[in-house]
Backbone as a printed PyTorch tensor [residue, N CA C, xyz], in Angstrom:
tensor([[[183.3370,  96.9160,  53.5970],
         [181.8800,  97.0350,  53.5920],
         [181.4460,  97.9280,  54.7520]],

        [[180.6860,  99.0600,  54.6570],
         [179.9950,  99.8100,  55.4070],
         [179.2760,  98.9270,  56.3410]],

        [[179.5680,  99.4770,  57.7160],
         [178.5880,  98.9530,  59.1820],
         [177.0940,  99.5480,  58.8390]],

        [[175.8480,  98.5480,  58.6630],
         [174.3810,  98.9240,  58.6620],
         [174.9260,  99.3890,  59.9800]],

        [[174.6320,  99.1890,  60.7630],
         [174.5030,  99.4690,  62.3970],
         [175.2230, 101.0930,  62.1680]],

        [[175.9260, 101.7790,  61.8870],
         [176.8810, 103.1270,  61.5170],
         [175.8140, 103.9650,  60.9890]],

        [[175.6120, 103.5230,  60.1420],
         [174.4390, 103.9520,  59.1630],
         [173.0680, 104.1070,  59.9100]],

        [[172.6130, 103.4480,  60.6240],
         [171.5590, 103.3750,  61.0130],
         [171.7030, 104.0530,  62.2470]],

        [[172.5910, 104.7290,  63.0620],
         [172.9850, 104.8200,  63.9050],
         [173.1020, 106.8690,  63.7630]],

        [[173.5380, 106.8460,  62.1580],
         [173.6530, 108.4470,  61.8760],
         [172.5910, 108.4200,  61.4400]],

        [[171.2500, 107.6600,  61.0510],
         [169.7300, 108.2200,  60.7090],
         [169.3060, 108.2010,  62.1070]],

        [[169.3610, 107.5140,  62.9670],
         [168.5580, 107.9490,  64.4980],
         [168.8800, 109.3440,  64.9380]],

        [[169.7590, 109.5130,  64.8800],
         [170.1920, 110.5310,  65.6080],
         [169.8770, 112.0020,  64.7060]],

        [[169.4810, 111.4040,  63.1510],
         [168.6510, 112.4350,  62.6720],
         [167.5970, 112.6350,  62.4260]],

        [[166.8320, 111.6650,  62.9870],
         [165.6620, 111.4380,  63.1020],
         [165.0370, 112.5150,  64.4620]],

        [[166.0430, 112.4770,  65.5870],
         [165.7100, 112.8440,  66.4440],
         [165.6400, 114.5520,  66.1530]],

        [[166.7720, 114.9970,  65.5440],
         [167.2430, 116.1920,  65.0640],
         [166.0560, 117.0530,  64.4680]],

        [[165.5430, 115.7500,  63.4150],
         [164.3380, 116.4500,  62.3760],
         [162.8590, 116.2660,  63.3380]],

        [[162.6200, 115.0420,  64.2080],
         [161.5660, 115.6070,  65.5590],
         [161.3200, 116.8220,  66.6240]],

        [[163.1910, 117.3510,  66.4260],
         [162.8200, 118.1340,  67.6810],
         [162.8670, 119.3350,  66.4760]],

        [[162.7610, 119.7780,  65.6700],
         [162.7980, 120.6300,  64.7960],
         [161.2940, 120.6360,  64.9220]],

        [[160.3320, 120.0690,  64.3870],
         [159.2880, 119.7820,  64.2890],
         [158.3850, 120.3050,  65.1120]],

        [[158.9690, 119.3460,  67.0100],
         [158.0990, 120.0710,  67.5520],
         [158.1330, 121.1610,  67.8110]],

        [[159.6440, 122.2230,  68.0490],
         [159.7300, 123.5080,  68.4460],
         [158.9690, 123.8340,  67.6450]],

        [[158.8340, 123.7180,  66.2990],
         [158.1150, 124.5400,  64.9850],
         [156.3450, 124.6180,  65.5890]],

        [[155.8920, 123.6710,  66.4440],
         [154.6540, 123.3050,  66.8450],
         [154.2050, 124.0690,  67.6900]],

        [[155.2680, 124.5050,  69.2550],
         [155.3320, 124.2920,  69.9630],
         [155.9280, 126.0810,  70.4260]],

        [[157.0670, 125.6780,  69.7750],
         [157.7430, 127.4510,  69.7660],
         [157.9440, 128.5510,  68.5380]],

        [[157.3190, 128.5870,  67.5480],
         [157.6720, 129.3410,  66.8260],
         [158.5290, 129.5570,  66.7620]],

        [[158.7120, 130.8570,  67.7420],
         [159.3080, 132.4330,  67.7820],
         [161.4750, 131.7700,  68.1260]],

        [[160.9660, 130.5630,  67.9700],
         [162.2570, 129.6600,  68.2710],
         [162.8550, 129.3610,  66.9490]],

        [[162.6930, 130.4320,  65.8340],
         [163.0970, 129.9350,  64.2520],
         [164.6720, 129.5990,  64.4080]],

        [[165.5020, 130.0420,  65.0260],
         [166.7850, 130.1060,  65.0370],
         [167.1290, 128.6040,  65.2250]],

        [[166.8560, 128.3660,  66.3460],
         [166.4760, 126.6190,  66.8380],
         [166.0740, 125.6760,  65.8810]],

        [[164.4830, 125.8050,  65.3070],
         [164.1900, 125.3360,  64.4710],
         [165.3500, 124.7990,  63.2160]],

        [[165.9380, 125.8810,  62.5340],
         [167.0760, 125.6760,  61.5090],
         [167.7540, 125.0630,  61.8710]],

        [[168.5650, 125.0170,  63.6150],
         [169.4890, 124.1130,  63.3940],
         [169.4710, 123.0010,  63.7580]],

        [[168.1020, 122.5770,  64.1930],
         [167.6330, 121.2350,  64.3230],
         [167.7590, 120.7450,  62.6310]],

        [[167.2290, 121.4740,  61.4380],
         [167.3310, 121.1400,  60.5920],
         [168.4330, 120.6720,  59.7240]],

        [[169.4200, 121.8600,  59.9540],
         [170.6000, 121.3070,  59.3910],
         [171.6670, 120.4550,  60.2530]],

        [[171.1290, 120.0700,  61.2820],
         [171.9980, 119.0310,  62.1520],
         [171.0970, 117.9250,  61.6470]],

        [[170.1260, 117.6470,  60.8810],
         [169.2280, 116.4650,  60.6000],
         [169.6510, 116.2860,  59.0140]],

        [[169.8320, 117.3450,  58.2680],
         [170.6990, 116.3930,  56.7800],
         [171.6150, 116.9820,  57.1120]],

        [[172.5070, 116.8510,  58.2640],
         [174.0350, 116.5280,  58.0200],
         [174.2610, 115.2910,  58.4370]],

        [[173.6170, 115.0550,  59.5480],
         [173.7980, 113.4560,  60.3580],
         [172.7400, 112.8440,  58.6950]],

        [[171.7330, 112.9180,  58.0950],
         [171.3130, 112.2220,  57.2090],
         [172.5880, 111.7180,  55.9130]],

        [[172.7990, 113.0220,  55.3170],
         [174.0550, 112.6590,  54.2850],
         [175.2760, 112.0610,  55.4010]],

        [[175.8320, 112.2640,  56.5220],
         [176.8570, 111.5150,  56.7890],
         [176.7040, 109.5600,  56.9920]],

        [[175.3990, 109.4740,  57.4320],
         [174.9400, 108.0860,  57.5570],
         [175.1240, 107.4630,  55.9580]],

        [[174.4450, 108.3540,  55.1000],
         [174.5790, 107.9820,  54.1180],
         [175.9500, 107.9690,  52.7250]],

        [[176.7250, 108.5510,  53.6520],
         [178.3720, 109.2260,  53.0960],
         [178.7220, 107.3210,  53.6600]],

        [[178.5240, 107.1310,  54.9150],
         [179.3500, 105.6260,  55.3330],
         [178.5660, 104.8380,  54.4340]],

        [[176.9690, 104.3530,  54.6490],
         [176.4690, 103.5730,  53.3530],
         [177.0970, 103.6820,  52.0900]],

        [[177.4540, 104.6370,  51.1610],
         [177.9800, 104.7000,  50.3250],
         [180.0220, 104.6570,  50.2580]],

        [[180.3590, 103.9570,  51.5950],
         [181.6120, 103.7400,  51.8910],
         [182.8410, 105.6210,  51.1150]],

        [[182.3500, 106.3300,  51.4210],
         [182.7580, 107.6370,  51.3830],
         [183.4700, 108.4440,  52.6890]],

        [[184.7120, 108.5630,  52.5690],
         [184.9340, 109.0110,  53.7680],
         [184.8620, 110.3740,  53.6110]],

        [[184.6690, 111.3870,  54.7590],
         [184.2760, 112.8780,  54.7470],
         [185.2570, 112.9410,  56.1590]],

        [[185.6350, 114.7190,  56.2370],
         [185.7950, 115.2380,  57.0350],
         [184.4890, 115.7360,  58.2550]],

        [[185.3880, 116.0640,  59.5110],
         [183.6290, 116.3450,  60.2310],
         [183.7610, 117.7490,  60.4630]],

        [[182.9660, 118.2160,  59.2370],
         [182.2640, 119.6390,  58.8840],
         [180.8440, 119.5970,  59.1230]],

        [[180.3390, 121.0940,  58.7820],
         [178.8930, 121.4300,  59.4050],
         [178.3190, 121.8040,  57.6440]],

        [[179.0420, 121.6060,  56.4870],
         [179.1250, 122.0030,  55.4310],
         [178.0030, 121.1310,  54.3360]],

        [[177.0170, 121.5800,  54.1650],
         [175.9550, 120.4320,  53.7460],
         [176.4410, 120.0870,  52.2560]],

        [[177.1740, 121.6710,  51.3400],
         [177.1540, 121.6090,  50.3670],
         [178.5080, 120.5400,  49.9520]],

        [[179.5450, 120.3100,  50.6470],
         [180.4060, 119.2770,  51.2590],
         [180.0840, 118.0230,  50.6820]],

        [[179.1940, 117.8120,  52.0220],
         [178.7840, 116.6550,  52.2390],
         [178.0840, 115.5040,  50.8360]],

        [[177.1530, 116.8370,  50.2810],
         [176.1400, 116.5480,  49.4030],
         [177.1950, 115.9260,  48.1650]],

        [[178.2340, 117.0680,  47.7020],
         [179.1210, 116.5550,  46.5640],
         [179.8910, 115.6680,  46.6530]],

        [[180.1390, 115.0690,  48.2220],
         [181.2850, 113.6360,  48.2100],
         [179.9190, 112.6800,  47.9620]],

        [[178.6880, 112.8980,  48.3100],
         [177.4190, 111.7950,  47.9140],
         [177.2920, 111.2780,  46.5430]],

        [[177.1820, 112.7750,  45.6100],
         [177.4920, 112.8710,  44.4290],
         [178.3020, 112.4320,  43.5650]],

        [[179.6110, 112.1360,  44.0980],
         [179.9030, 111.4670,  43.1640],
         [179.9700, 109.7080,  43.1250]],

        [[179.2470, 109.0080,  43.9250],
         [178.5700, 107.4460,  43.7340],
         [177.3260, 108.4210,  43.3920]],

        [[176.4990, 109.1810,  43.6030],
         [175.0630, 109.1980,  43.6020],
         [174.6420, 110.6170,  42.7550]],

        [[174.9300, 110.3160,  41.4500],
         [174.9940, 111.8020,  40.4250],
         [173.1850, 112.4330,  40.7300]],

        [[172.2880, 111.5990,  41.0690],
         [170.7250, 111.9770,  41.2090],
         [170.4860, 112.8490,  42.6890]],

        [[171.4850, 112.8530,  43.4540],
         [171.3670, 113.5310,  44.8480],
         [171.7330, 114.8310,  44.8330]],

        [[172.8230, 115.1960,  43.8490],
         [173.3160, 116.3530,  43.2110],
         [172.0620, 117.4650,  42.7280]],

        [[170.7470, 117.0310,  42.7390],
         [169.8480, 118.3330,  42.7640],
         [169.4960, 118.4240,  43.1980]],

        [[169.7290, 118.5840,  44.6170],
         [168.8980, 119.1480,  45.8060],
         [170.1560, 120.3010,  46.4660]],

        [[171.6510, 120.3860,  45.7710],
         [172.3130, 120.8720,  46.2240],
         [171.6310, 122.4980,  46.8040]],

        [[170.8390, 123.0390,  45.8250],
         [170.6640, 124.1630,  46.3870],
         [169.8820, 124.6530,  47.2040]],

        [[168.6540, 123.7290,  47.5650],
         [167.8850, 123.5340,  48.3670],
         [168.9660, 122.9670,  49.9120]],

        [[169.8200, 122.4820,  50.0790],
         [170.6700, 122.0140,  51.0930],
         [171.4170, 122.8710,  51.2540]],

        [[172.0450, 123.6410,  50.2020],
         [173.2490, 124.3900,  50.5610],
         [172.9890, 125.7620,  51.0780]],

        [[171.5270, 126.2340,  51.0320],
         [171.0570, 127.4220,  51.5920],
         [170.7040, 126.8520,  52.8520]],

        [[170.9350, 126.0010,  53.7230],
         [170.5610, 125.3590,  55.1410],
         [171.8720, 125.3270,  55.7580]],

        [[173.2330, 125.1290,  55.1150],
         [174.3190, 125.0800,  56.0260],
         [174.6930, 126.2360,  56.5760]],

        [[174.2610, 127.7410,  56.2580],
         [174.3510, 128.8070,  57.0530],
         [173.5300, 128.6450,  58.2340]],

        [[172.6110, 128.0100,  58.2560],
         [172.1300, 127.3990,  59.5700],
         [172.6020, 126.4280,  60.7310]],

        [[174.0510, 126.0070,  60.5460],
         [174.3940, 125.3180,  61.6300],
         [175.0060, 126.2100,  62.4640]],

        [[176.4180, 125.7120,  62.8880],
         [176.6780, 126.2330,  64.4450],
         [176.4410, 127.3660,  64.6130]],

        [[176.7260, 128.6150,  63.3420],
         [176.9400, 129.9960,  63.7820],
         [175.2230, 130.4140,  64.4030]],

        [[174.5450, 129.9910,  64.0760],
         [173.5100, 130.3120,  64.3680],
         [173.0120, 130.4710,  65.9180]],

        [[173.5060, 129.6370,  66.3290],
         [173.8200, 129.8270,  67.7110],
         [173.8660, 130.1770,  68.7690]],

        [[174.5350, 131.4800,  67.9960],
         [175.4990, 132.8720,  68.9810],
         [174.8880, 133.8830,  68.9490]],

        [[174.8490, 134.5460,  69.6680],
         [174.2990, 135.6010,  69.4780],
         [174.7360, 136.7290,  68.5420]],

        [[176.0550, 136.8310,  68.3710],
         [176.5800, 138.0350,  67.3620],
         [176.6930, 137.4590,  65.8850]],

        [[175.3940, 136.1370,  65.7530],
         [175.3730, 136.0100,  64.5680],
         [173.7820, 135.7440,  64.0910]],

        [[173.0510, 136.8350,  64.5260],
         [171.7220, 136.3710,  64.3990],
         [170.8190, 136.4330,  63.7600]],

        [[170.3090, 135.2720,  62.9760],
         [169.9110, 135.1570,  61.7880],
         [167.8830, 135.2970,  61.9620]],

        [[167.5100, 136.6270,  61.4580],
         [165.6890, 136.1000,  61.5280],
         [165.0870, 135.3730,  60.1300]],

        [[164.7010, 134.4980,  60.7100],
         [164.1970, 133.9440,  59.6000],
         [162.4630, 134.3850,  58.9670]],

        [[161.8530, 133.8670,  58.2190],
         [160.8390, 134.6950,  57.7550],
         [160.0420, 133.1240,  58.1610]],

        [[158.8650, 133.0740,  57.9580],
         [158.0550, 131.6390,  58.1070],
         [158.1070, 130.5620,  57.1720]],

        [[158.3860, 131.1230,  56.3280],
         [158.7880, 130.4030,  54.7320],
         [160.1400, 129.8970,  54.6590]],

        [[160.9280, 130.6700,  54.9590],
         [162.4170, 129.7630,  55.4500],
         [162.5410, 128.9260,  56.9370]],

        [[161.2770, 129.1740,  57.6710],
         [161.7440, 127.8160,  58.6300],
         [160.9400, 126.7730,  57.6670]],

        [[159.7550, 126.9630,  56.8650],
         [158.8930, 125.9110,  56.8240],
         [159.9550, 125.0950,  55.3070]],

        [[160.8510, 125.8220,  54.9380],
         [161.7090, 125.2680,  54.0520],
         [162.5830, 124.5210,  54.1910]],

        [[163.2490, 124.9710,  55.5360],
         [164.1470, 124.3440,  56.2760],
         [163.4270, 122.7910,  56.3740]],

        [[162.1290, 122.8030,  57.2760],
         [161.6920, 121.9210,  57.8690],
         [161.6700, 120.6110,  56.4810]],

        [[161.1270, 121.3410,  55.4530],
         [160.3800, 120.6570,  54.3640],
         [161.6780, 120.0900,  53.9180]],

        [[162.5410, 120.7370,  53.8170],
         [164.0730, 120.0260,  53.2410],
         [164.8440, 118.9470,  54.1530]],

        [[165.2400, 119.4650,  55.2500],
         [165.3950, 118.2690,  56.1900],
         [164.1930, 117.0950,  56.3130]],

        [[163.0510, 116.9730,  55.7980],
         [161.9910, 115.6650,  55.9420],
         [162.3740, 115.1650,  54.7330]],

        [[162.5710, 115.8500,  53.9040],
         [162.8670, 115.3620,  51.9400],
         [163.8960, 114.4560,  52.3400]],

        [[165.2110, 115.1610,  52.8260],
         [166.8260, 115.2370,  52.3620],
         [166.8270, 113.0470,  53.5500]],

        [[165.8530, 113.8130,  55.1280],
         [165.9850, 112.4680,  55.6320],
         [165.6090, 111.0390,  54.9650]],

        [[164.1410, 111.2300,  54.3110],
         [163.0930, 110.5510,  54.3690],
         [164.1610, 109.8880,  52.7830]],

        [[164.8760, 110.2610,  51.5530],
         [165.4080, 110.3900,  50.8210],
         [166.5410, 109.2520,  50.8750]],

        [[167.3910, 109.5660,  52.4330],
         [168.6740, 108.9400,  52.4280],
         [167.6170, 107.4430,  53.1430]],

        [[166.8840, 107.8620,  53.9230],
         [166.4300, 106.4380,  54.7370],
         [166.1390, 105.2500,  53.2850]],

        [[165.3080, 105.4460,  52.4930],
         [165.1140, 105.1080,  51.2900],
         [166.2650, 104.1980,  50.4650]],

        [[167.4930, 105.2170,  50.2790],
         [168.3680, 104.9930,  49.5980],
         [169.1660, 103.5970,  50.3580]],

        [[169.1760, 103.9280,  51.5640],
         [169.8490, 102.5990,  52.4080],
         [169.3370, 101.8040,  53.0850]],

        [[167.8410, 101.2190,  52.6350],
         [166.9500, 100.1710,  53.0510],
         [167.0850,  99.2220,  51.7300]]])
């Protein structure tokens, strides 16, 4: 049986992920790079909380589209958001660095943002 406490433990910590996304978005704009990977560090810690709820073991990748299909198969209804998620995992680590620098347009942070609140607000749901 999956630890609540595990679970609840990988939604805090994406909770925090999808706040500080939020406020840079408020706060810093011109910080889109940031922004994203607050986002996709917020449904990865979301689907991994919810990978242990659903007693699924995963490797520890930055890979949303991954993540999403080991969900998928206990949870065939989570499987359509793949593409909305899987255009966010180019947003984790590489993003980063500088010799990998991604501009985003306002519409892809506010997508980002809008997908990480869905993808969180979604798994919190699923494991209450």
């Amino acid at each position: 049986m999956p630890s609540n406490e595990l679970v609840q433990s990988w939604l805090v910590k994406a909770a925090h992920d999808l706040e500080t996304a939020k406020i840079v978005a408020l706060h810093l704009p011109a910080y889109d790079d940031m922004i994203a990977f607050h986002c996709q560090q917020a449904i990865e810690k979301s689907l991994k909380g919810y990978l242990v709820y659903l007693d699924i073991e995963f490797k520890p990748v930055h890979d949303l589209g991954y993540l999403l299909n080991l969900a998928a198969t206990k949870d065939q209804s989570i499987d359509s958001y793949f593409e909305e998620v899987d255009e966010i995992s180019r947003y984790a680590v590489q993003i980063r660095y500088p010799d990998a620098l991604i501009k985003l347009t306002k519409s892809q942070v506010k997508r980002a943002t809008d997908t990480a609140d869905l993808m969180y607000q979604l798994v919190k749901e699923k494991v209450s």
